[in-house]
Structure formats: structure tokens, C-alpha cells
C-alpha positions as CSV (number, residue, x, y, z in Angstrom):
1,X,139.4,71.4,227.6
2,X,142.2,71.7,230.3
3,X,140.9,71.3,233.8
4,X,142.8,71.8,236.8
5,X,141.0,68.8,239.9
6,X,142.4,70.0,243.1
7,X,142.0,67.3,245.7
8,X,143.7,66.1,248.9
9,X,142.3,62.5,248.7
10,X,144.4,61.3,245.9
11,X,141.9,58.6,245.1
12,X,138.8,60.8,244.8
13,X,141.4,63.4,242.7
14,X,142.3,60.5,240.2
15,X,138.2,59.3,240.3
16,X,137.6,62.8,239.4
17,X,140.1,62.8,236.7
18,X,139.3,59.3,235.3
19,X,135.5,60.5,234.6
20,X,136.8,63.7,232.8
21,X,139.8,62.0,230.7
22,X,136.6,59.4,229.4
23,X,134.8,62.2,228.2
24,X,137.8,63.5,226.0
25,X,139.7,66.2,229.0
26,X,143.1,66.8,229.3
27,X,144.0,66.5,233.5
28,X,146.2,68.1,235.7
29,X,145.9,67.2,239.1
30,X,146.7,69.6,242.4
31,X,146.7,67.8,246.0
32,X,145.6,71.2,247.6
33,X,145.5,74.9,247.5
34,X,148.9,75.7,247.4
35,X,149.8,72.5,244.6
36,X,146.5,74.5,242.2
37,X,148.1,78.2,242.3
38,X,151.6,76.6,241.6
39,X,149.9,74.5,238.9
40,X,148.5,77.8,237.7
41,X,152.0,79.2,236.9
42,X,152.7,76.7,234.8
43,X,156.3,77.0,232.8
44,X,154.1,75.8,229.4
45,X,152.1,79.2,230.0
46,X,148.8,76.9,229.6
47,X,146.4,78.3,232.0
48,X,143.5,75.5,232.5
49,X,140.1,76.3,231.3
50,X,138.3,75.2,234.4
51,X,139.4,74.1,237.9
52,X,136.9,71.7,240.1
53,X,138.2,71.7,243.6
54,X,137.1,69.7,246.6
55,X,135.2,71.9,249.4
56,X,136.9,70.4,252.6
57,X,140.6,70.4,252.3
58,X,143.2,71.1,255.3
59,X,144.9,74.9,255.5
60,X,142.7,76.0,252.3
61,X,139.3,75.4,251.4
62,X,138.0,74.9,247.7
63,X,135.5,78.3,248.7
64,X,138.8,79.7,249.9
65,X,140.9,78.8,247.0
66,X,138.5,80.4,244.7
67,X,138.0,83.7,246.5
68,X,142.0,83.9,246.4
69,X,141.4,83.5,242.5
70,X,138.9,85.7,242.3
71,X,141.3,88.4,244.3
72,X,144.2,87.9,241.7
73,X,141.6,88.7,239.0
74,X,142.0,85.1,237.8
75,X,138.0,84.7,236.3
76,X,138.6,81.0,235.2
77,X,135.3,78.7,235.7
78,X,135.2,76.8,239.0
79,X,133.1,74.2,239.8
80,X,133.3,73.2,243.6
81,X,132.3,69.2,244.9
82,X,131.0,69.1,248.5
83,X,129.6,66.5,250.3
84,X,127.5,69.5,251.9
85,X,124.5,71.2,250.8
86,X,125.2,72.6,247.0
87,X,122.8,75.2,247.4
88,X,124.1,76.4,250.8
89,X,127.2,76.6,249.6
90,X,126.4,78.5,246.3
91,X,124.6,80.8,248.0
92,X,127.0,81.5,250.3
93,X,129.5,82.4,247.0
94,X,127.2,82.6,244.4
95,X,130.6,83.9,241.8
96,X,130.6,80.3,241.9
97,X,130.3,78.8,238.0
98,X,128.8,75.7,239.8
99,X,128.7,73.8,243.1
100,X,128.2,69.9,242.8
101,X,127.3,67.3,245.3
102,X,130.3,65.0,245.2
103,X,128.1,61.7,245.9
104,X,127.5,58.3,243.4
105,X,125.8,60.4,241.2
106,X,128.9,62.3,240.2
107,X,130.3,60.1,237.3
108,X,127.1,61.2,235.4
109,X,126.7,64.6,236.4
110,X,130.5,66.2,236.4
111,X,130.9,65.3,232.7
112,X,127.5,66.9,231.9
113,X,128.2,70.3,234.3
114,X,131.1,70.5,232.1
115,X,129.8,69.8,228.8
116,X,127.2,72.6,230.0
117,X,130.0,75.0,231.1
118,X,130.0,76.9,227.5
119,X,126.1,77.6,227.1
120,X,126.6,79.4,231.0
């Protein structure tokens, strides 16, 4: 699967990365909004198959990201980490395909949320 991380820290980007490349995922990494819809015209004409964007990013938010996604018609999955409330937050959007809690717990959870993704 081709997943899009969109993430302003670089190290928790490549973290994020790292886990998904071990469980067989090939990456493309975004350092914010605007880096994620440029990545999303790419000249190979491969759209990803999932993006998993960071809540809290300056200028653009992941929530904000997707709702801009979801204006352009663009229906690909999106998982959003937060180091907020999940549930809050899913609520709040619940087009959401999944809202994680971007904690120690991650490196087990992301690769299963995405193995997941195709039963949704």
C-alpha cells in the first residue's frame, strides 16, 4: 500500500514511516499541509492509498487538511494521530476513516489500523 505520513516533526514523520516500511508499505513523507496536496499531484500519477496526518501542525491542521480533501472530492482513507482525545476528535469529524492516539502504543497499533483499513 502507498501511504502518504504528513508530519511537521521530521522525527516523528520518519518514526511513523519506519513502523509502516517494517510491515511491507511503501512511504512518502509530507512535512505539512501544503508539502501532502503537492505530494498528491504527483508527476508518477500514483495517488497514495491512505494518508495518516499529524493533528497539530502550524498554518494547517491534519482535521483541516482532510476537510480540504474531502472538498476536492479526494475520498482517500485518512487516519489522523493526536496526542488529544481520539474520540473527541472523531466525533468532531466522524468522515474520519480513523483517529489514533499518537502515544508508545503506536508502533503496535498503526500497523494493525492499517492492516484493518480493507475490512472498514
Amino acid at each position: 500500500m502507498r501511504i502518504l505520513v504528513v508530519d511537521d516533526d521530521p522525527l516523528a514523520g520518519e518514526l511513523v514511516g519506519a513502523v509502516l516500511e517494517d510491515a511491507g508499505h511503501d512511504i512518502v513523507l509530507a512535512g505539512n499541509a501544503m508539502e501532502a496536496l503537492d505530494a498528491l499531484e504527483a508527476p508518477d500519477g500514483k495517488i497514495p492509498d491512505l494518508i495518516i496526518s499529524d493533528m497539530h501542525m502550524p498554518v494547517v491542521s491534519g482535521i483541516d487538511l482532510f476537510r480540504t480533501l474531502r472538498d476536492q472530492n479526494l475520498d482517500i482513507p485518512f487516519l489522523l494521530l493526536t496526542g488529544d482525545d481520539p474520540a473527541g476528535l472523531w466525533a468532531e469529524e466522524p468522515r474520519l476513516t480513523g483517529c489514533l492516539m499518537k502515544d508508545a502504543a503506536l508502533e503496535d497499533v498503526l500497523p494493525q489500523a492499517v492492516a484493518d483499513l480493507p475490512n472498514r
